[in-house]
C-alpha positions as CSV (number, residue, x, y, z in Angstrom):
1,X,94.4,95.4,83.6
2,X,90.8,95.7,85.0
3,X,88.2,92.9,84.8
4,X,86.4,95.1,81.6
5,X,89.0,95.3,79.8
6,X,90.0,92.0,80.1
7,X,86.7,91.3,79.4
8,X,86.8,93.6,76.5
9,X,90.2,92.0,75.4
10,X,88.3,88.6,75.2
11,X,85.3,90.4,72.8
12,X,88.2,91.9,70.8
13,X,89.5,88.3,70.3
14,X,86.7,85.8,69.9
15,X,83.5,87.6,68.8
16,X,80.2,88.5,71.0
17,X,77.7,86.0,71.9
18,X,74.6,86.8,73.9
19,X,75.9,85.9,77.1
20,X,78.5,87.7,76.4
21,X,76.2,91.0,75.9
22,X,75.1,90.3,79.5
23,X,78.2,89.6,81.6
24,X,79.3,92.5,79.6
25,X,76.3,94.9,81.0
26,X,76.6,93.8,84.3
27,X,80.4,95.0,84.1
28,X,79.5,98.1,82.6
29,X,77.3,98.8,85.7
30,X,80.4,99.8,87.4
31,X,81.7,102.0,85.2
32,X,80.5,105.7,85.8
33,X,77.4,106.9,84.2
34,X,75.4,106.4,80.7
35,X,78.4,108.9,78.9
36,X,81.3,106.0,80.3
37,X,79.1,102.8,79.2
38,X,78.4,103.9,76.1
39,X,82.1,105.4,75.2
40,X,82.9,101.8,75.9
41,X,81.2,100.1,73.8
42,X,82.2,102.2,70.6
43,X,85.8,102.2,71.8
44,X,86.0,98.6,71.5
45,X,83.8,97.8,68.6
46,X,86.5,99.8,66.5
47,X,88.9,97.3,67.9
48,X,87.7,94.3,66.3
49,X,89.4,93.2,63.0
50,X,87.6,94.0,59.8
51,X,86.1,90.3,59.4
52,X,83.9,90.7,62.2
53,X,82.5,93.9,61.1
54,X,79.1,92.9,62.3
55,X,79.9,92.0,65.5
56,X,81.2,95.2,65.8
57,X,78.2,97.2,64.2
58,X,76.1,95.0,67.2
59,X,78.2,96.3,69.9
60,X,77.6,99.9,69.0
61,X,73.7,99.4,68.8
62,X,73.4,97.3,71.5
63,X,75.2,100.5,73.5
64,X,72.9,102.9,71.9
65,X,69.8,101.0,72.8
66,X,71.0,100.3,76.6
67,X,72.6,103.8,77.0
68,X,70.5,106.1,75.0
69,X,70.8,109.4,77.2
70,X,74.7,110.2,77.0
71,X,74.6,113.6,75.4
72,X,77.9,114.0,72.9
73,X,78.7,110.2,73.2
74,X,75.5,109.8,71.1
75,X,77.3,111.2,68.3
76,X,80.6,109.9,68.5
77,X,78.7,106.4,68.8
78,X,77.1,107.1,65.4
79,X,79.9,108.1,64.0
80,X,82.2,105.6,64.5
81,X,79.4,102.9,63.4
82,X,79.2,104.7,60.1
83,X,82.8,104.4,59.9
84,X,82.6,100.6,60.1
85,X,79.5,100.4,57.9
86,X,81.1,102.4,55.2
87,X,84.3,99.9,55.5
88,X,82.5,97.0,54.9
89,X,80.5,98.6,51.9
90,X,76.8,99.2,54.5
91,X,76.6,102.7,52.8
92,X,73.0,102.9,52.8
93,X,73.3,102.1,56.8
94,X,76.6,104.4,57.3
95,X,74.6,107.5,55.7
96,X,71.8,106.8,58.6
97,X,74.4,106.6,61.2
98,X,76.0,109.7,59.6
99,X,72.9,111.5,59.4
100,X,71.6,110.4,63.1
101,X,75.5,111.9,64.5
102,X,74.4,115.1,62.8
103,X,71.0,115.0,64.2
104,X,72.3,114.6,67.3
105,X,74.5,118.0,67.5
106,X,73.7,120.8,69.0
107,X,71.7,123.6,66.4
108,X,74.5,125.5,66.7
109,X,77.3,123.2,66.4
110,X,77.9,124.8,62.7
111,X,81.7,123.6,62.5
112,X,81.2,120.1,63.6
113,X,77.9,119.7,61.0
114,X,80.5,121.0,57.9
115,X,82.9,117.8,59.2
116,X,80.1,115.7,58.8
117,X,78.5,116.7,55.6
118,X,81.5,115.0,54.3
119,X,80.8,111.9,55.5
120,X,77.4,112.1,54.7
121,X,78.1,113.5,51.0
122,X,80.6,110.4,50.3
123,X,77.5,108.0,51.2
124,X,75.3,109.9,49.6
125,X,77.2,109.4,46.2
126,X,77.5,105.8,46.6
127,X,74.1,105.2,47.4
128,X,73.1,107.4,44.3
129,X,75.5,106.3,42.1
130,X,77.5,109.0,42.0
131,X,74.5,111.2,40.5
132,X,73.3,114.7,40.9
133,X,70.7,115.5,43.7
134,X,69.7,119.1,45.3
135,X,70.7,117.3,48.9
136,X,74.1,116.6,47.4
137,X,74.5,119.8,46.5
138,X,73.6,121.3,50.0
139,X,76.0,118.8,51.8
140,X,79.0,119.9,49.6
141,X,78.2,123.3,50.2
142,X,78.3,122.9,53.8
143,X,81.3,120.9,53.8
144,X,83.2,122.8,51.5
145,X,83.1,125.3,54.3
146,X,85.7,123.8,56.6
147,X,88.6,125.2,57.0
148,X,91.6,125.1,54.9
149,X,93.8,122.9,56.7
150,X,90.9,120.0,57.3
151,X,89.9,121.0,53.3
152,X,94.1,119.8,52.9
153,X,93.4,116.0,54.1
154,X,93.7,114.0,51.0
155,X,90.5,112.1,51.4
156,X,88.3,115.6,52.0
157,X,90.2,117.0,48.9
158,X,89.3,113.9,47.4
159,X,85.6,114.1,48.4
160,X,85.0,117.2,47.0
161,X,86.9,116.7,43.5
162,X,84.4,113.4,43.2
163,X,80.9,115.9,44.1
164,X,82.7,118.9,42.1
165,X,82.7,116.5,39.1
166,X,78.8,115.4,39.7
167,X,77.9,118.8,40.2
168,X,79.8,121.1,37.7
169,X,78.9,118.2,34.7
170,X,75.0,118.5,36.0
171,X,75.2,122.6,36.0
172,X,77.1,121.8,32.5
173,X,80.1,124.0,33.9
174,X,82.3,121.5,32.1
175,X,85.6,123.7,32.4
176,X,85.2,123.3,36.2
177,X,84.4,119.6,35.9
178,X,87.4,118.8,34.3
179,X,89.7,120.4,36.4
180,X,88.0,118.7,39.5
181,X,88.2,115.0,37.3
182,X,92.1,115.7,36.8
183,X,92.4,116.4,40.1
184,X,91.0,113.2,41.2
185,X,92.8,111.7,39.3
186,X,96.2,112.8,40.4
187,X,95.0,112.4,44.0
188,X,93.9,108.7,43.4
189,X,97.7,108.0,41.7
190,X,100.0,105.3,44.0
191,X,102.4,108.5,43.8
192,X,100.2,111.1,45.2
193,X,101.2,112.8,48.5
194,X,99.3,114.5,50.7
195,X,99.7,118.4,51.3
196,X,99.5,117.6,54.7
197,X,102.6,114.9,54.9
198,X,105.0,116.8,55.9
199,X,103.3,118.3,59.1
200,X,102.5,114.4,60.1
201,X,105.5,112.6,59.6
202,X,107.5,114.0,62.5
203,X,104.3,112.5,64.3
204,X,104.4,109.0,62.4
205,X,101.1,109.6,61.2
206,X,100.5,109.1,57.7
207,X,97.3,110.5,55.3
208,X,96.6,108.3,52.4
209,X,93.5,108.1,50.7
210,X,90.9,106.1,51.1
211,X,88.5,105.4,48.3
212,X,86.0,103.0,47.1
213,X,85.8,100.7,44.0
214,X,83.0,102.0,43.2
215,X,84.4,105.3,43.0
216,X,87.5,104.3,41.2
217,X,84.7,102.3,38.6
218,X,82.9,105.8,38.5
219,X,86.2,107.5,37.3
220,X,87.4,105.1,35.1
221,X,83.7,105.4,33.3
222,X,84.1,109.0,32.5
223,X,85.4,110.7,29.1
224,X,87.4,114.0,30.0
């Protein structure tokens, strides 16, 4: 094991203090260009355990601030601190990491902007209380655009049943609102199974859904 990441083994463990940030920087000097240092940072910040959450959103901006040129690092950085911000309920802060990861892309990066409409229309709902906007409506059209095996993850199948349901009822399509509330449902049920399961087992990898309780509140508030 190399001094960083027995240095970064001790972060993982007990937290960051400020000295830490600057024994840490003056490891990272040795590491090979902005892209490395930054890579890093986000690599072990989504190695610390869900209680220190913040310490881990720290990491990742204290990167971004002291590595700011590092081409597609930049948005992997911001995406994996919206991914923390979202677990710990941040949502307003996760959309603006979400939204600074798509900013970040390249114009013609179409494929990798659908991915992260996702993201950015699952925060979007939650900060709006799962409730019709025009911004809502583009991100679901973009993501809905992915292809059909990423559209077959339980949690983007998810996604789009919850806006389908915000949208359809607010274009009173009400047929097509239903059928994306029942599917919800049956996605959200302990016995649901994703369509992807079989392809991942042989891997050990498993696709459950992850949702919100605010999104199962928003679900259990509706009459269809």
């Amino acid at each position: 094991m190399t001094k960083i990441e027995k240095f970064e083994e001790h972060l993982i463990k007990d937290g960051i203090t400020e000295n830490d940030l600057y024994e840490y920087e003056k490891l990272l000097k040795k590491s090979s260009g902005n892209f490395n240092r930054l890579q890093h940072c986000y690599t072990t910040a989504i190695q610390f355990p869900e209680e220190r959450s913040e310490d881990a959103i720290r990491l990742i901006e204290w990167g971004l601030e002291k590595y700011p040129d590092t081409g597609g690092s930049i948005c992997t950085a911001y995406c994996r601190l919206g991914d923390i911000c979202e677990k710990c309920g941040k949502y307003k802060k996760a959309y603006d990491s979400y939204l600074k990861a798509a900013n970040s892309l390249d114009e013609d990066d179409e494929e990798s902007y659908q991915s992260l409409s996702g993201n950015l229309l699952w925060m979007l709902l939650h900060i709006d209380k799962f409730t019709y906007s025009e911004q809502l409506e583009e991100y679901y059209n973009s993501f809905n655009r992915i292809d059909e095996f990423e559209k077959a993850f339980i949690n983007n199948e998810y996604r789009l049943n919850i806006a389908e349901i915000v949208i359809y009822t607010h274009h009173k399509m009400m047929d097509k609102a239903e059928q994306a509330y029942h599917n919800a449902i049956k996605l959200s049920s302990p016995d649901a199974v994703s369509k992807l399961q079989e392809i991942l087992t042989p891997h050990g990898a498993k696709d459950a859904l992850r949702s919100t309780p605010e999104c199962a509140r928003f679900l259990k508030s509706l009459k269809m």
